[in-house]
ROKOLMAR-860700 format. One line per 2 residues: number of its first residue (from 1); their letters; for each residue y, x, z of N, C-alpha, C. Coordinates in steps of 0.05 Angstrom, whole numbers, always signed. Each point is the difference from the previous one (the first is absolute). Example, Ala and Ser with C-alpha at 12.3 -4.5 7.8 and 13.67 -1.06 7.14 Angstrom:
ROKOLMAR-860700
1> AS> -114 +264 +156 +24 -18 +0 +24 +18 +0 | +21 -7 -14 +24 +16 +1 +22 -15 +14
END
This chain:
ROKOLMAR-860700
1> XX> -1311 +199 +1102 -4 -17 +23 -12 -26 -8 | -20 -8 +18 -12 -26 -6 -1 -18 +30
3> XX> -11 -27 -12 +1 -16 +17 -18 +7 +23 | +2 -4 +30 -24 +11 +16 -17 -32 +8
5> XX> -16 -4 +0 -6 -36 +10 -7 +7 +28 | -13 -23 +13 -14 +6 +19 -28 +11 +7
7> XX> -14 +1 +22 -31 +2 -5 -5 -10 +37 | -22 -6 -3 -20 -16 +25 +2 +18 +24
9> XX> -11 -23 +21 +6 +8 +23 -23 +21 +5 | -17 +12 -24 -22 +16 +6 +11 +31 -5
11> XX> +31 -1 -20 +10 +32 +10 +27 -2 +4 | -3 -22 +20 +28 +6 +13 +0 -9 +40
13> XX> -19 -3 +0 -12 -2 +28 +13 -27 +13 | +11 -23 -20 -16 -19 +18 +32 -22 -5
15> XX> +15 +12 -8 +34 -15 -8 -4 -11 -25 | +24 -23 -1 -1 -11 -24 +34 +0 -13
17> XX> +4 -11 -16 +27 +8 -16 +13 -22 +4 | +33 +5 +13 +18 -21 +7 +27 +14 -25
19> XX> +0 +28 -4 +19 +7 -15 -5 +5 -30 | +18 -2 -13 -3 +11 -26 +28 +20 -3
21> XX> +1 +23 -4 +20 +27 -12 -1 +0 -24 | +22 -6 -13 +13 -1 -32 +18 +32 +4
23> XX> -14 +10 -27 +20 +35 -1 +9 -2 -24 | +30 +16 -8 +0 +4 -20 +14 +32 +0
25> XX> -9 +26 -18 +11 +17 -3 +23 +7 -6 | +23 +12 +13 +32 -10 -14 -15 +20 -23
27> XX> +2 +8 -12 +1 +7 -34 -9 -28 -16 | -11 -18 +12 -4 -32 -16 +24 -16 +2
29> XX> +14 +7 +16 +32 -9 +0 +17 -5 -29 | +14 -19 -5 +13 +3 -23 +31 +9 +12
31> XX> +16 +14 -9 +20 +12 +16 +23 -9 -19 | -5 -10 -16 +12 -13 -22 +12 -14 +8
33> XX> -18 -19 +18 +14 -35 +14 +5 +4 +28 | +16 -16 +6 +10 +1 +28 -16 -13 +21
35> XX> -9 +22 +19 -8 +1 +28 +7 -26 +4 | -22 -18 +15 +11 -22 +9 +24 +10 +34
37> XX> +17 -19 +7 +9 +10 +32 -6 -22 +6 | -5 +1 +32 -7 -16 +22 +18 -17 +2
39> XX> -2 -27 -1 +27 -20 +20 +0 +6 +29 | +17 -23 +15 +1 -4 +24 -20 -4 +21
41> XX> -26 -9 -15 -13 -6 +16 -21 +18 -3 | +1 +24 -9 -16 +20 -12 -20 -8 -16
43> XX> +3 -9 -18 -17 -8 -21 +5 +11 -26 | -19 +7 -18 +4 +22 -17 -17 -11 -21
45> XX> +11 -4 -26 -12 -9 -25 -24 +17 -14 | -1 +0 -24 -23 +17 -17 +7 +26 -11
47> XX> -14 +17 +8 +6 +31 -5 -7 +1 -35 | +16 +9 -14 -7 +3 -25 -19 +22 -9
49> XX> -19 -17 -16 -20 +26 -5 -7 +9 -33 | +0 +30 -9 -6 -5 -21 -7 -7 -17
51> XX> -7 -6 -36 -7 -16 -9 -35 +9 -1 | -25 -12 +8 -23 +4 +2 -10 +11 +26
53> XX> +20 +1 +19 -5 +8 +26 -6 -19 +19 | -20 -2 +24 -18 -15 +13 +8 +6 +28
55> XX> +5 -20 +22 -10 +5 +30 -25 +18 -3 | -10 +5 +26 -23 +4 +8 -8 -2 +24
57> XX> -26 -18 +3 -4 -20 +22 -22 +20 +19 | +1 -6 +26 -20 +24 +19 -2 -19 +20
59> XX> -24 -14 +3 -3 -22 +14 -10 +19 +30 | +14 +4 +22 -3 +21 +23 -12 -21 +30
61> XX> -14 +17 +10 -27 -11 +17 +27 -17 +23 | -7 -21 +2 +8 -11 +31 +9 +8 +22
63> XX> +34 +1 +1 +1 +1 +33 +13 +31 -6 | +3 +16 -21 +1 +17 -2 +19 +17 -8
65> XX> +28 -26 -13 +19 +13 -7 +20 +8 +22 | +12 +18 +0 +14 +11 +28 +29 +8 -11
67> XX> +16 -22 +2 +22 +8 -10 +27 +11 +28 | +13 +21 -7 +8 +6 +29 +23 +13 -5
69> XX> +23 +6 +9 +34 +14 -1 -3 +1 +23 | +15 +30 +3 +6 +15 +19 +24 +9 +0
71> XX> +25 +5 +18 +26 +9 -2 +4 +25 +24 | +7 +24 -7 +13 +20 +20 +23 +9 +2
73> XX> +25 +4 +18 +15 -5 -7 +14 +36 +5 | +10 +12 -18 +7 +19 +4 +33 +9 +14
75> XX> +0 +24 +0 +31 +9 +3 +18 -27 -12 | -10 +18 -29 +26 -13 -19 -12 -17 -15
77> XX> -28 -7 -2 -6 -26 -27 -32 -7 +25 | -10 -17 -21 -22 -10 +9 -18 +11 -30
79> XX> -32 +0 +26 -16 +11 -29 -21 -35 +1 | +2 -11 -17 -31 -34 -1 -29 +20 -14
81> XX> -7 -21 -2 -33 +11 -7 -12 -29 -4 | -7 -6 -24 -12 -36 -10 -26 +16 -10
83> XX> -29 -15 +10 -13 +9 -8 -21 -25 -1 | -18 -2 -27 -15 -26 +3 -31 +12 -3
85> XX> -18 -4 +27 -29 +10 -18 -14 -22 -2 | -32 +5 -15 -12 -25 -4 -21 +17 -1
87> XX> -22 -15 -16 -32 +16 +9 -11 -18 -27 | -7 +15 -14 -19 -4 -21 -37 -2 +8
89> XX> -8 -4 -5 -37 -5 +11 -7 +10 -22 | -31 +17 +4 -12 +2 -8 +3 +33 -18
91> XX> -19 +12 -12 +1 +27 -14 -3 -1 -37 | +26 -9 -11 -2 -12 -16 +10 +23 -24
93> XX> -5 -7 -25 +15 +20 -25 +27 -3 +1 | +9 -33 -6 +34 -3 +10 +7 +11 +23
95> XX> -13 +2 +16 +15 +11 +32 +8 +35 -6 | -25 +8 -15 +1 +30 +7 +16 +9 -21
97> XX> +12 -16 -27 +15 +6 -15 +24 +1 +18 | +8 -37 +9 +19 +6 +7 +12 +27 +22
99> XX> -20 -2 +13 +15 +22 +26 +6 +36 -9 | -19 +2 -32 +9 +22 -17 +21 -2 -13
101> XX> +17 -15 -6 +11 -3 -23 +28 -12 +17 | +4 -9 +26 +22 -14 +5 +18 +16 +27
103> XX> -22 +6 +13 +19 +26 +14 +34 -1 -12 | +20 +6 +15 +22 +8 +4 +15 -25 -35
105> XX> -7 -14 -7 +7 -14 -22 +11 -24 +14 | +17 -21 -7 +25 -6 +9 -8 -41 -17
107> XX> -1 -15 +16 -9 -29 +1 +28 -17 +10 | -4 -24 -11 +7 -28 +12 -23 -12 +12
109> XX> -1 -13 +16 -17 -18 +11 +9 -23 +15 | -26 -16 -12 +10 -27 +8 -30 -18 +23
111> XX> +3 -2 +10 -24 -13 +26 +3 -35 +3 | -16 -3 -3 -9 -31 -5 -19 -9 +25
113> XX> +18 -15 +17 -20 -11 +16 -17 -21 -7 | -22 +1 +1 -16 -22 -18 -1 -27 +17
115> XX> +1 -3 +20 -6 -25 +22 +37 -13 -4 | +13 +16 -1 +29 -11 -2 +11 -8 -25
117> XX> -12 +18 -26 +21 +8 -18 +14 +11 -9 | +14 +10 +29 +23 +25 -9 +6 +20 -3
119> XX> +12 +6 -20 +0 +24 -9 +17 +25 +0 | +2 +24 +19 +18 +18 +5 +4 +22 -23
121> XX> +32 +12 -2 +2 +25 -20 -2 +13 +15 | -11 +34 -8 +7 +23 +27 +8 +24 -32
123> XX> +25 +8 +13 +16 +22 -18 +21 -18 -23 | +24 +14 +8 +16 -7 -18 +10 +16 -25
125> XX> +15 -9 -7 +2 +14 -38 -1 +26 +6 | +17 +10 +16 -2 +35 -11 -14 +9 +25
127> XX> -13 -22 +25 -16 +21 +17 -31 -21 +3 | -12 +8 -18 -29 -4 -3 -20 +3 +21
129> XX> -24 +3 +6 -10 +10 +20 -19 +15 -13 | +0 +20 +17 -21 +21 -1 -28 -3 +3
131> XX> -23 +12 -12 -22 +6 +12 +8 +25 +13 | -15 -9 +35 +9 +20 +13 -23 +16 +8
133> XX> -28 -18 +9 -18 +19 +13 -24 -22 -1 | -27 +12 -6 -23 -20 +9 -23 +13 +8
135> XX> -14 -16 +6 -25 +12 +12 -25 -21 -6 | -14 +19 -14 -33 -5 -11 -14 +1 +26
137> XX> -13 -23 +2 -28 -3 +20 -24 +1 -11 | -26 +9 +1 -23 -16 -7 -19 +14 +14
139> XX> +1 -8 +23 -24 +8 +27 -9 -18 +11 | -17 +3 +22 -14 -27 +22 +27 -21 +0
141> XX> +28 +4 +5 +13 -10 +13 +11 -31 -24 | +5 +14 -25 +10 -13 -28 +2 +15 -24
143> XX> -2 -18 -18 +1 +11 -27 +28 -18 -1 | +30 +17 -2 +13 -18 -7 +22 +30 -12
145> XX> +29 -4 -5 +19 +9 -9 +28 -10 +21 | +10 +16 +12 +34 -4 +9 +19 +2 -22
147> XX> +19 -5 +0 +17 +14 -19 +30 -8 +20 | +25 +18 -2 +10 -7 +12 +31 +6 -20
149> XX> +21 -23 -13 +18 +8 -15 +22 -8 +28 | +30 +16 -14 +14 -11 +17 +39 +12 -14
151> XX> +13 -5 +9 +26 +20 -1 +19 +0 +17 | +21 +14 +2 +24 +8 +23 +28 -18 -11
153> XX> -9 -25 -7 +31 -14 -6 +5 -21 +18 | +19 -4 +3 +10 -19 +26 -9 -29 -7
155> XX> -2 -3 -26 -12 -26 -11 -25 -8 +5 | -11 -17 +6 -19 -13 +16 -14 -26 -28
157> XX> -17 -7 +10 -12 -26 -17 +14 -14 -12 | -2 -9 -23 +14 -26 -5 -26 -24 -14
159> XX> +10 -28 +2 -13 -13 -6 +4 -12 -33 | -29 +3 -12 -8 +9 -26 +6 -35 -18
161> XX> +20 -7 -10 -5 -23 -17 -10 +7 -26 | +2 +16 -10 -11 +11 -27 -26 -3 -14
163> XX> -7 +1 -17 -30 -2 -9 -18 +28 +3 | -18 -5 +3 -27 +28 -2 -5 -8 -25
165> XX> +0 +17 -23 -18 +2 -31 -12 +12 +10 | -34 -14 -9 -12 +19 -9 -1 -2 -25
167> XX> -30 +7 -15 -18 +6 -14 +3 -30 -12 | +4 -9 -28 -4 -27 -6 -30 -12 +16
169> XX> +4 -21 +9 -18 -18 +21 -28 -7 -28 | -22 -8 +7 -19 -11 -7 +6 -23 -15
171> XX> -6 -9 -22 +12 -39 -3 -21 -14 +4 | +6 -20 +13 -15 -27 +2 +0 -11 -22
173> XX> -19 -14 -9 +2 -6 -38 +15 -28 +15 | +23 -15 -32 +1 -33 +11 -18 -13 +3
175> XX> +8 -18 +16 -23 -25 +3 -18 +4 +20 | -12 +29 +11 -19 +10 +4 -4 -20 +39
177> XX> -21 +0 +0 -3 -19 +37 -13 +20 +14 | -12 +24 -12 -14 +17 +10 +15 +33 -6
179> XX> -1 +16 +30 +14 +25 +11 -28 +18 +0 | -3 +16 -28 -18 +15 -11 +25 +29 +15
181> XX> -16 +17 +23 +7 +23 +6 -14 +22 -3 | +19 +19 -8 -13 +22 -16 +13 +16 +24
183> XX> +2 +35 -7 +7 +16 +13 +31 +6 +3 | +4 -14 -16 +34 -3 +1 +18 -21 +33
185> XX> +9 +12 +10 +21 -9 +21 +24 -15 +1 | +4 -4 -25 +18 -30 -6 -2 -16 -23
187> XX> +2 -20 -5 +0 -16 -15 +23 -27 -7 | -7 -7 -22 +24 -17 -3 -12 -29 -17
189> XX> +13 -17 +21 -7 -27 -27 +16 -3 -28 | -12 -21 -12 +17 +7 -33 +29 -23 +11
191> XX> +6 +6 -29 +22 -16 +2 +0 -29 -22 | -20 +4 -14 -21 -13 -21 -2 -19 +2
193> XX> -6 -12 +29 -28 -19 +5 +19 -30 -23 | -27 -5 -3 +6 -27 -18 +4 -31 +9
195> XX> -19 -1 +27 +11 -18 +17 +0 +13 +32 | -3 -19 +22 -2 +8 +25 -28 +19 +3
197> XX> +3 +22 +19 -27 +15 -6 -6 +14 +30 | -9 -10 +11 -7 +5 +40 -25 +22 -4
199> XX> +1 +29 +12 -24 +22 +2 -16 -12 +22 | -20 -8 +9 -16 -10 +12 -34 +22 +9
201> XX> +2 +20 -16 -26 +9 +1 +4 +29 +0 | -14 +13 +11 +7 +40 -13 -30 +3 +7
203> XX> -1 +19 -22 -20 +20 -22 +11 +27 +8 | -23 +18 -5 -2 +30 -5 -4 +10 +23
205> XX> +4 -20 +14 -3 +19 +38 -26 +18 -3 | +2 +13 +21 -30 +11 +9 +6 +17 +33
207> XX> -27 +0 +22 +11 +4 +21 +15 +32 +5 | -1 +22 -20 +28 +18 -12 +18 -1 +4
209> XX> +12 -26 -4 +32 -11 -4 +9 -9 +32 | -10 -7 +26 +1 -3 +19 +16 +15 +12
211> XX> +24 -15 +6 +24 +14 +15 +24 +3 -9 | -6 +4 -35 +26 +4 -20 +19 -21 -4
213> XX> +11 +4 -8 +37 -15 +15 +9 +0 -41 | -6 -26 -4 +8 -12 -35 +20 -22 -2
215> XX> +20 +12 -10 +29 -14 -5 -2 -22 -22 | +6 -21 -11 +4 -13 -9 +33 -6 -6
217> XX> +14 +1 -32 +25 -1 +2 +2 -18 -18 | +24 -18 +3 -1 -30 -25 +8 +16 -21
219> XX> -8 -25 -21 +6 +13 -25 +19 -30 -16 | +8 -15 +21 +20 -26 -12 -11 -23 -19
221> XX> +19 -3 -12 -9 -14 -17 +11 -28 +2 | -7 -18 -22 +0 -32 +4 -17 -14 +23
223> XX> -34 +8 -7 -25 -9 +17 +4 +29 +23 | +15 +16 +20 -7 +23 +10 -36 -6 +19
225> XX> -12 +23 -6 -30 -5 +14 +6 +3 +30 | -19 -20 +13 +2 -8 +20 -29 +14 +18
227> XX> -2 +1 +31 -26 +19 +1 +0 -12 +27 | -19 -28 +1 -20 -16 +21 -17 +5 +15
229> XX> +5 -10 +28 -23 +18 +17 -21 -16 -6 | -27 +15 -5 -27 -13 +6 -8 +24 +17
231> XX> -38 -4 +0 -19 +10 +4 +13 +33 -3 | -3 +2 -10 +11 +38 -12 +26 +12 +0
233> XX> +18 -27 +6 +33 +14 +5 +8 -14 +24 | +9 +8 +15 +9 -4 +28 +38 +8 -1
235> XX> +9 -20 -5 +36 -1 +5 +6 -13 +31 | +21 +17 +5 +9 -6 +28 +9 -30 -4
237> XX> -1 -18 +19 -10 -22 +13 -2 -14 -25 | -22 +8 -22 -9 -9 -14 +19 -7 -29
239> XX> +25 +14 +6 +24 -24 -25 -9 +22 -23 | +2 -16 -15 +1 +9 -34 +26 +21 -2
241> XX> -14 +18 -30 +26 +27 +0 +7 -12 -32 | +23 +1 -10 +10 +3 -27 +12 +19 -9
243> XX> -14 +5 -34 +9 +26 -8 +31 -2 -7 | +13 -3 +15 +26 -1 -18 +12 +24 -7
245> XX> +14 +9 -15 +16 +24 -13 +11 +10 +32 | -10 +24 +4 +11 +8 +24 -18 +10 +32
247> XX> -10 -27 -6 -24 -3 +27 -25 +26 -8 | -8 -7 +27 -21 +20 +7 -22 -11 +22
249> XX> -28 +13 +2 -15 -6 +16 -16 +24 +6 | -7 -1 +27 -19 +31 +3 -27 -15 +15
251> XX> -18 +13 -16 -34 -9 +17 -10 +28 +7 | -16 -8 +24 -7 +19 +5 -41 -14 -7
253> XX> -9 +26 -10 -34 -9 -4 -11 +4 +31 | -12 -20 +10 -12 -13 +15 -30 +14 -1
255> XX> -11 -15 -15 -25 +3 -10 -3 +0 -35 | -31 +2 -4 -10 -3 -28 +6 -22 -22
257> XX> +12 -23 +23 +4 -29 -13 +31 -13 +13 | +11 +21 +7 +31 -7 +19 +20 +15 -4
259> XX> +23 -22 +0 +24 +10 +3 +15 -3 +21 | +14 +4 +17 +22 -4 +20 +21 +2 -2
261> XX> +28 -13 -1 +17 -1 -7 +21 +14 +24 | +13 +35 -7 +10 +11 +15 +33 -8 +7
263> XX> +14 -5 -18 +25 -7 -9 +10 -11 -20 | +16 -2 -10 +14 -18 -17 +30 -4 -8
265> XX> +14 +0 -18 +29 -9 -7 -13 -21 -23 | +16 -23 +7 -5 -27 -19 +38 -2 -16
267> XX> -3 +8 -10 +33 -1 -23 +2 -41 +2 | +33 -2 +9 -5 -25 -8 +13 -14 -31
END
């Protein structure tokens, strides 16, 4: 399984991306360590994952995730039905792997609202969710992918405090004032820097990258790098982000020469 990114509103007919879907296969589970449990307020820590084992991120078209519980109530018990679909875009090699290869195979998932922040679990320790059913498009109408996971436990959402690993992030060299992006989807400032060190400029764009959704995660430090709006970075009502140990920032590419600043956690 690999990461799925996004792609343009030219094969996906016309949506743009508010969600990001984090998966992980329970066989990446470490069963070793203990399941986090939910408190009171349904909030649920970090799922332990093996040693070299990765989230996997499926950035899913706009408007599209459909999360839904159903209850019937029988004679003698009740039967639920939790089922979450989403819609992948476009006719891709990751897509057609995945929908070969994942059929009836058994996930955690975690849904990230990007405009908010927050972040939901769906499936608990011993009832995971299923891939249940999807459906390939690519006619006049769309080139896109359904997929639909779900399971029959009375347990419902909980809200995700835990971390998403991925893939070690990109590094920002110390010192550095300039956000050189490559094809990589996260990155991290150092923890290095030698004095104060503000990113002011980004490199590597090209109009390709338009639409993609690039995390930025601190990397601490004494000097932590700091990332100023100008010309090319656009932060909500303009305030400065710091990398501190912890924090996070999400841009979304704009254009060839832009960033937009989607969300954010600032660690204090």
């Amino acid at each position: 399984m690999v990461n799925i990114g996004r792609v343009g509103d030219r094969v996906t007919a016309g949506s743009q991306i508010h969600y990001k879907l984090y998966l992980v296969h329970e066989s990446q589970v470490d069963r070793s360590k203990p399941f986090p449990k939910p408190n009171a307020s349904r909030e649920i820590g970090s799922i332990p994952l093996l040693e070299g084992q990765y989230w996997h991120c499926f950035e899913v078209v706009s408007y599209t995730p459909d999360d839904k519980s159903t209850s019937s109530k029988g004679d003698i018990t009740s039967t639920v039905d939790n089922t979450l679909a989403f819609v992948l875009g476009g006719q891709r090699v990751e897509v057609y792997d995945f929908l070969e290869n994942a059929q009836g195979e058994l996930f955690y998932l975690v849904l990230l609202e990007i405009d908010t922040g927050k972040m939901y679990l769906y499936g608990r320790e011993f009832s995971p969710y299923i891939l249940q059913t999807f459906e390939r498009l690519n006619n006049k109408d769309g080139r896109y992918s359904t997929i639909t996971v779900g399971n029959s436990s009375f347990d419902m959402p909980l809200i995700y405090t835990g971390t998403v690993e991925m893939q070690p992030a990109a590094s920002i060299a110390a010192d550095a004032t300039t956000l050189t992006v490559s094809g990589a989807s996260q990155y991290k400032t150092s923890a290095d820097n030698t004095a104060a060190a503000t990113i002011a400029t980004v490199a590597g764009l090209s109009a390709s990258d338009e639409g993609r959704l690039i995390e930025i995660l601190g990397g601490g430090g004494t000097y932590p790098t700091q990332i100023a709006e100008t010309d090319g970075i656009v932060l909500r009502n303009g305030t400065t982000w710091t990398g501190k140990a912890g924090s996070s920032i999400i841009f979304r590419v704009l254009d060839a020469s832009t960033l937009v600043e989607v969300s954010r956690v600032q660690a204090s």
